[in-house]
N, C-alpha and C positions, 0 to 999 in steps of 0.2 A: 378575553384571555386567548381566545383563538390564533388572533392574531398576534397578540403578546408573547402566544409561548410556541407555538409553533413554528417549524424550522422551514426556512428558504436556502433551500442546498441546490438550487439552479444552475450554479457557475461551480463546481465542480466538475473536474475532470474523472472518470471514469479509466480505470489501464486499459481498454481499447481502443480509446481514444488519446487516451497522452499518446501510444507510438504512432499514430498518426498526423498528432500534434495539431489535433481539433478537438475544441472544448465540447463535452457531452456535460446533460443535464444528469444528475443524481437519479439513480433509478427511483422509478415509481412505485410507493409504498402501497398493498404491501406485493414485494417480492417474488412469493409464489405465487399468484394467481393464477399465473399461465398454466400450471398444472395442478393445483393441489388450492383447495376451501382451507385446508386447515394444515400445520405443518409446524407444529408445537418442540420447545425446546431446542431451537435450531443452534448446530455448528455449523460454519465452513472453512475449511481447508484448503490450499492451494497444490496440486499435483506436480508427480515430476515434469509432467508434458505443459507446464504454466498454465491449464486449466484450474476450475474452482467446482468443486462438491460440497455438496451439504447434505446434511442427516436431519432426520426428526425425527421426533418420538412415535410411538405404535399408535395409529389412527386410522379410519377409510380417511382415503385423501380430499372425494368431492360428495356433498351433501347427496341423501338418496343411495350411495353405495353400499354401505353398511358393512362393508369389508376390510377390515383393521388390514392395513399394510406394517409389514414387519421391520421397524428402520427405515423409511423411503428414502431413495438416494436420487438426489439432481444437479447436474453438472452444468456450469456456466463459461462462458470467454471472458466475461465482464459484469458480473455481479450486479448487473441488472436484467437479464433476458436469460431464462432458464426455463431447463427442459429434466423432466422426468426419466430416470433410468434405469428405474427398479428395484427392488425390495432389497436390502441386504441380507435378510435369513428366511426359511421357508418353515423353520424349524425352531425350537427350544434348546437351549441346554440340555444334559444328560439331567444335572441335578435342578432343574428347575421343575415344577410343580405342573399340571395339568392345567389349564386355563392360565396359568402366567405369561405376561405381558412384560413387552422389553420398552420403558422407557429412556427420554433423555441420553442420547448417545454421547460421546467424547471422541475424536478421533487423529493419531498423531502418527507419525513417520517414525521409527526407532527402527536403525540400522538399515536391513537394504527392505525390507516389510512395514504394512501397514496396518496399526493396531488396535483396534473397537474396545471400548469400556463402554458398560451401559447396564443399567439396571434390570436386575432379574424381578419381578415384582414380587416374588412366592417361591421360596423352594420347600418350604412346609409351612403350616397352617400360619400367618401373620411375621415368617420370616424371610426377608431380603436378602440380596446379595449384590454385589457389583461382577458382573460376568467381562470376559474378556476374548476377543475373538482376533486372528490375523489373518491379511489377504498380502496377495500379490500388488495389489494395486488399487487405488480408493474405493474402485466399482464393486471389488472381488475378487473372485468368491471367496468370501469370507466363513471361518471356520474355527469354530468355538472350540479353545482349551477344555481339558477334562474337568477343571478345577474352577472356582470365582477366584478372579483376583483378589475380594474381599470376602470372605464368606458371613453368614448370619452374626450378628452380635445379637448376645442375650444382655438385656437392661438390666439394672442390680438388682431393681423393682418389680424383676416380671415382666414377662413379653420380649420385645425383640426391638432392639432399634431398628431406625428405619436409616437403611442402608441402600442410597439413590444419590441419585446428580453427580459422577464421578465427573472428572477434571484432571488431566494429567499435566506437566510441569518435569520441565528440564533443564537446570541449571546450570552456568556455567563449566562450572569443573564437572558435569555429566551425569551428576547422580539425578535421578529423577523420583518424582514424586506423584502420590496419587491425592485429592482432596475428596471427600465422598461424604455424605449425610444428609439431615433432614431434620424438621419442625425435632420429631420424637429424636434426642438423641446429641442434638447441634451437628457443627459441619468439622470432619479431623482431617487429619492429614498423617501419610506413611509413606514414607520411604517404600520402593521398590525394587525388586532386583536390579540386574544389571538389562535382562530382555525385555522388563517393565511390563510382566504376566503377572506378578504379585506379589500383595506386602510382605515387609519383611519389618522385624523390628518393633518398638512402641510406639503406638500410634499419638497423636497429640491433638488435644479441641482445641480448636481457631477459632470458630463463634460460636456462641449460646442456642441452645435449644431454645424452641418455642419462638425463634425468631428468624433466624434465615436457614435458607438450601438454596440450589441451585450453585453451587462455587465455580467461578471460574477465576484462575490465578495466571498471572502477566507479568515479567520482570523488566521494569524500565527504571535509567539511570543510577543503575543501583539499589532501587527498591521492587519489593514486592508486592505487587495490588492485589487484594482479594476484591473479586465484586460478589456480590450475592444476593438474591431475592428474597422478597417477606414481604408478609401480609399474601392475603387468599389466589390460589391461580386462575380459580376456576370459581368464578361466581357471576357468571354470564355479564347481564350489563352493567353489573357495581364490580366489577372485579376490581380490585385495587392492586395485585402485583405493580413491584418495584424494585428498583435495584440501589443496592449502596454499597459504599465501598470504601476499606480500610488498608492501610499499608505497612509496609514492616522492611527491617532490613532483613532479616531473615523469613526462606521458608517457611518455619516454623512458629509464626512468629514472636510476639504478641503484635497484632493487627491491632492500629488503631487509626480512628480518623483525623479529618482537620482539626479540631477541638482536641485533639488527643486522647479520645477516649474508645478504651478498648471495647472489641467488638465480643470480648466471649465473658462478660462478666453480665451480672444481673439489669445495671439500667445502660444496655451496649450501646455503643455511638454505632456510626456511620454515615459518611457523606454524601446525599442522594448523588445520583447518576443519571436515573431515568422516572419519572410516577408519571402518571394519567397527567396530561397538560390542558384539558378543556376542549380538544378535537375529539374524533369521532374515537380516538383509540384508546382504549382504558386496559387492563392488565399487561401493559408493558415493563418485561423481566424473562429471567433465564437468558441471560444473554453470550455470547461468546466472542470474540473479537479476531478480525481476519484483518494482517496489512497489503495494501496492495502494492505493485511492481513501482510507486513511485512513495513509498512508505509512508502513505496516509492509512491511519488506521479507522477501522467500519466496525459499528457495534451490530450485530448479528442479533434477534430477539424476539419472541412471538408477542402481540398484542390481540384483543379484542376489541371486533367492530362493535358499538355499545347499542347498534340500531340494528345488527345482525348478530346476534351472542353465540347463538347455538347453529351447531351444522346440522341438525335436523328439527326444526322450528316444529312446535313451540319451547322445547324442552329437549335435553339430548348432551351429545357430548359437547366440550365450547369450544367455540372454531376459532383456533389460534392460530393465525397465517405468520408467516416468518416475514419480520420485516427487516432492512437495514439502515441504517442512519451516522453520519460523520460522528467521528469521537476524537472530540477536542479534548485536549493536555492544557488546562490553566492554571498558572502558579503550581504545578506540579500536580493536582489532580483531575481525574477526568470529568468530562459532561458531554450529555450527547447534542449536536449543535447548539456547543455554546451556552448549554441549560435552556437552547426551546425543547429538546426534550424532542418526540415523535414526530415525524413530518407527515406533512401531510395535503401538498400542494403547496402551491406559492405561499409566502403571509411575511406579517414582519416579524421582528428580532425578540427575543423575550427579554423584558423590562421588570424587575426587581418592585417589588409594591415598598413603596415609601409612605411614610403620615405626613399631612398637613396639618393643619390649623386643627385643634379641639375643638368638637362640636360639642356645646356643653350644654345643647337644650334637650341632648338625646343621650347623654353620659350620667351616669351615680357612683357617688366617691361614696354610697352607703354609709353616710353618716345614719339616716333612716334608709330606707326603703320609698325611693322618690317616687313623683306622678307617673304614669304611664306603665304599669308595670299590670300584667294578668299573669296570672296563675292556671294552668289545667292542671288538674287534680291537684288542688292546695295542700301542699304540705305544713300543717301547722310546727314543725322543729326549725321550720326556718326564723331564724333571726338576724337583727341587726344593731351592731354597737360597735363604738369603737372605729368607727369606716371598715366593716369587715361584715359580710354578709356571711353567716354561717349556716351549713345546710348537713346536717347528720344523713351518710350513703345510705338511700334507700335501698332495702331488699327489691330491688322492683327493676324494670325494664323498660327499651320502646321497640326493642325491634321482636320482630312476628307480632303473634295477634294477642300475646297476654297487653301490650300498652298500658301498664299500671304504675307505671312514674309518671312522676311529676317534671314541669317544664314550668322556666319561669321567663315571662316573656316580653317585647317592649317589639316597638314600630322601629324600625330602620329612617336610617335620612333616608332622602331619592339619590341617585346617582349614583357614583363612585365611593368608594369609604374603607374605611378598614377598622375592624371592632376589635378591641385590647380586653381582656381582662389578666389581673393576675390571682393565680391559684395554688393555695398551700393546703396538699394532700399528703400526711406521712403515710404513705404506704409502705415504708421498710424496704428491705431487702431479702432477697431472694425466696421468699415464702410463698406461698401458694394463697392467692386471695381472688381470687375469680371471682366477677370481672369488675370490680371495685373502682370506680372510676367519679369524677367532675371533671366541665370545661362547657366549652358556650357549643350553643345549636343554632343552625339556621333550618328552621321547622315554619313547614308550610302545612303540614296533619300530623299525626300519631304513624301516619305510614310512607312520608314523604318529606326527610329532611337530609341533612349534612351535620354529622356530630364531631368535633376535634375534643379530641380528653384525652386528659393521661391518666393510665389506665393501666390495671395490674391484669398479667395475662400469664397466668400460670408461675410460671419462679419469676418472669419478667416483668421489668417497668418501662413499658413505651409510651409513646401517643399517637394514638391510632386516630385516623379523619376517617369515618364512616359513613355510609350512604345507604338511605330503605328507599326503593323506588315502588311502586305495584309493575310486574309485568307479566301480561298473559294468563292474566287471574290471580297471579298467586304475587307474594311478596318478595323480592329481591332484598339481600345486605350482602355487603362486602364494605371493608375497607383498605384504606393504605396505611403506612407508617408515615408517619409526617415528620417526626423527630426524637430525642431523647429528652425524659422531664427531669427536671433538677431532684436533690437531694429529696426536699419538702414542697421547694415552691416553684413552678413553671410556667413563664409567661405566655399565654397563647392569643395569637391574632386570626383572622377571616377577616381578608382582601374583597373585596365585593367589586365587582362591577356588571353591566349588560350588555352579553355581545353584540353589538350592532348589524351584525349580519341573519341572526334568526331569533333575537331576544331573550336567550335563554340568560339565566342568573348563575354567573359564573363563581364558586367561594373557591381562591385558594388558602391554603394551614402555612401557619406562619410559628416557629416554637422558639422560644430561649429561655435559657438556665440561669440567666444573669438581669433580662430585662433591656442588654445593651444589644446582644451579638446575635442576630435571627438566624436561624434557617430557613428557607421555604420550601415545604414540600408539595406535595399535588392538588390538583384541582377535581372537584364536584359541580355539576351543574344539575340547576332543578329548572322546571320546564317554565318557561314563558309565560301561560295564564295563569302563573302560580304565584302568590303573593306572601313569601315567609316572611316571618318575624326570625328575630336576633334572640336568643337567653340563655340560660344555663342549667345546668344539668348537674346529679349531683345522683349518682343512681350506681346499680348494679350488683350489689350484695350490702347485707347488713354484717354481717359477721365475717370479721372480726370486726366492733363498733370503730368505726373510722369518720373525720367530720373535714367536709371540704370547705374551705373558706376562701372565701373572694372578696379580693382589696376594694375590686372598684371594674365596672363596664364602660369604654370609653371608647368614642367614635372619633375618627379622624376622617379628614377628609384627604380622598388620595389624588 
């Protein structure tokens, strides 16, 4: 898959080099190294003087420092060779809280000034804000309004939504827009004044809580793209961030994907952009987009090195360096090279996982319950009739150290393959059923696999692909969003192959609602002396009583 999904952006030209009219290689991922370990949330912007700036989030920049820089700001000719130039605040807000923290910056040109939106982490005890600040000029000095552009939202429920990842948006006929939220809350959008310090007006949700933040909105050919991230930021080397992305003709919209399904309802669509591709980079998302002086557009975005997690090892904050990478336009939506997704040195093109031929000595159409099959922790509610293997959602788990579900399991062919089953799970809509989930694993122990299910995650129905690794004693999960699951029934695949360069077992998530029309989302790898089996899973609350059923486990060969 390494080579399958990762991007060869070697014959790109670079705006330093187009006006000299000599081809440059694509900068070297990731970006900031030259100054900064870690450099989370990234935007960049182009200056009046054709320069390029970028912002990140509050962090020490290099491991060992342990000095949170406020904003760090670094300035480039050519977006690929960049230099550090200094904090953007020394200081807090009036109304922000004692120990709060400025994440995730936004940063845009309005009128003859330059204007900072960025998250206040705390202006009282668990309440956010979106603060807003203007300079002279990208560098500075910049100088925070009396007021948030957004101030605290109380939830209806109690508490405070979480009020982060601002995005600002200027529309043709001039009226501008701010986009601003999180997991608690979803992501809204509000109209702005005219100086674009703050909302005005009713504000409107664009997508569903419990599933994306980070918005950034982009108006091309008449539409509006929302991109935004989901699934975990920070989960060292399972991080699973990812970016997807819906469209609309209006600001406002309803945002919906390629499938047509809207992104702020209970089972939201969206069509990936960027997940973990099987390279070294895994929580790639929070992305932002800069075009350059020959209008090729560059997806801006931080990732995690999965063999370097944390900026102060073993445990600490996660070192998310800002990377950049081509953002191709096809059939009208985007991908980042092409859907290889992060680059990361040379390789080849990324190749779509297709079935071959049934392998039918390693497949069960569950008339019974065929040869080959083991059970850890046997659950006796499983049955078989009907070609439909029925499994009542255990109260139970695998990931940390409770491992008190059950897994049911079979030998893989050798080689290449890709494993189908389908799965009919009513879990309703919008309800709250934590974390109620079936779908197939590829489980090498109780602390060491790759889980794809669809799966109910607070009022949401996604399908989450999930990874427990052991690291540095303790036990690692994260996942990605791989897709949306149908109504009752969703078809899920795992692509298999072995990288030939270091042997690692590459799975990528494979989803559809129909059985015809796949998505693919990200890839898992488990480690080389590691020998998984393939099965299914059928776990994560008992209540309300729910029963997952599977037509049938079938290997293709790819």
């Amino acid at each position: 898959m390494r080579r399958l999904m990762a991007a060869a952006a070697a014959l790109l030209l670079l705006p330093s080099m187009v006006a000299a009219g000599k081809p440059a290689p694509a900068p070297d991922n990731p970006i900031s190294a030259s100054f900064a370990d870690t450099f989370a949330d990234p935007v960049i912007v182009r200056g009046d003087d054709g320069l390029y700036y970028a912002y990140g989030t509050t962090d020490p920049l290099r491991e060992g420092e342990r000095t949170p820089h406020r904003i760090p700001m670094a300035r480039s000719a050519d977006l690929a060779k960049w230099t550090y130039v200094g904090d953007a605040f020394t200081g807090l807000p009036s109304y922000a809280a004692p120990g709060a923290a400025l994440w995730a910056p936004d940063v845009r040109k309005i009128g003859d000034r330059w204007v900072m939106y960025v998250t206040v982490t705390e202006t009282s005890p668990g309440a956010s804000a979106i603060g807003v600040a203007t300079a002279p000029r990208p560098t500075g000095p910049w100088t925070f309004t009396a007021e948030p552009a957004v101030p605290p939202r109380a939830a209806p429920g109690g508490g405070w939504w979480w009020t982060f990842d601002p995005a600002q948006l200027t529309t043709p006929d001039g009226r501008k827009y701010l986009y601003y939220g999180s997991y608690f809350g979803g992501i809204w959008v509000s109209e702005l004044t005219a100086d674009g310090l703050r909302i005005t007006g009713t504000p409107t949700r664009v997508a569903i809580d419990n599933k994306f933040e980070g918005a950034y909105v982009v108006r091309r050919n008449g539409w509006y793209y929302l991109f935004a991230s989901s699934a975990n930021c920070c989960a060292g080397p399972t991080t699973g961030y990812s970016v997807s992305v819906g469209r609309s003709r209006s600001p406002l919209g309803p945002f919906t994907d390629r499938d047509g399904l809207r992104l702020d309802v209970s089972r939201a669509g969206g069509t990936p952009v960027i997940a973990p591709n099987g390279n070294r980079w895994v929580g790639t998302g929070h992305n932002g987009l800069i075009t350059d002086r020959r209008g090729q557009d560059w997806f801006v975005y931080h990732a995690i090195d999965r063999a370097d997690p944390y900026l102060d090892e073993p445990f600490g904050i996660n070192e998310r360096p800002m990377l950049l990478d081509r953002l191709d336009w096809i059939g009208g939506w985007p991908t980042v090279n092409r859907g290889a997704w992060a680059s990361d040195g040379p390789s080849g093109t990324a190749v779509t996982p297709r079935p071959g031929r049934l392998l039918t000595a390693y497949s069960d159409e569950f008339g019974t319950l065929g040869a080959g099959w083991d059970f850890v922790r046997p659950d006796p509610a499983v049955t078989t009739a009907g070609g439909s293997l029925r499994w009542p959602v255990q109260g139970a788990d695998l990931t940390g150290t409770g491992n008190n579900a059950g897994v049911l399991l079979r030998d893989p062919p050798p080689g290449s393959w890709i494993a189908e089953t389908k799965l009919t799970l009513p879990l309703g809509e919008d309800t709250v059923r934590n974390y109620q989930q079936g779908g197939i694993i590829a489980y090498a122990s109780d602390d060491l696999f790759a889980r794809l299910s669809a799966v109910a995650i607070w009022n949401t129905r996604q399908v989450e692909f999930g990874k427990e690794m052991p690291y540095a004693g303790q036990l690692s999960y994260g996942g990605t969003i791989a897709g949306t699951p149908g109504l009752e029934t969703t078809w899920l695949r795992l692509a298999h192959r072995v990288d030939p360069a270091d042997g690692e077992h590459e799975y990528r998530a494979g989803v559809s609602r129909d059985g015809r029309h796949w998505t693919w989302g990200g890839v898992w790898t488990l480690p080389a002396d590691s020998a998984p089996r393939i099965g299914l899973i059928a776990h994560g609350g008992a209540e309300p009583p729910v029963t997952a059923s599977f037509d049938y486990l079938r290997f293709y060969r790819w």
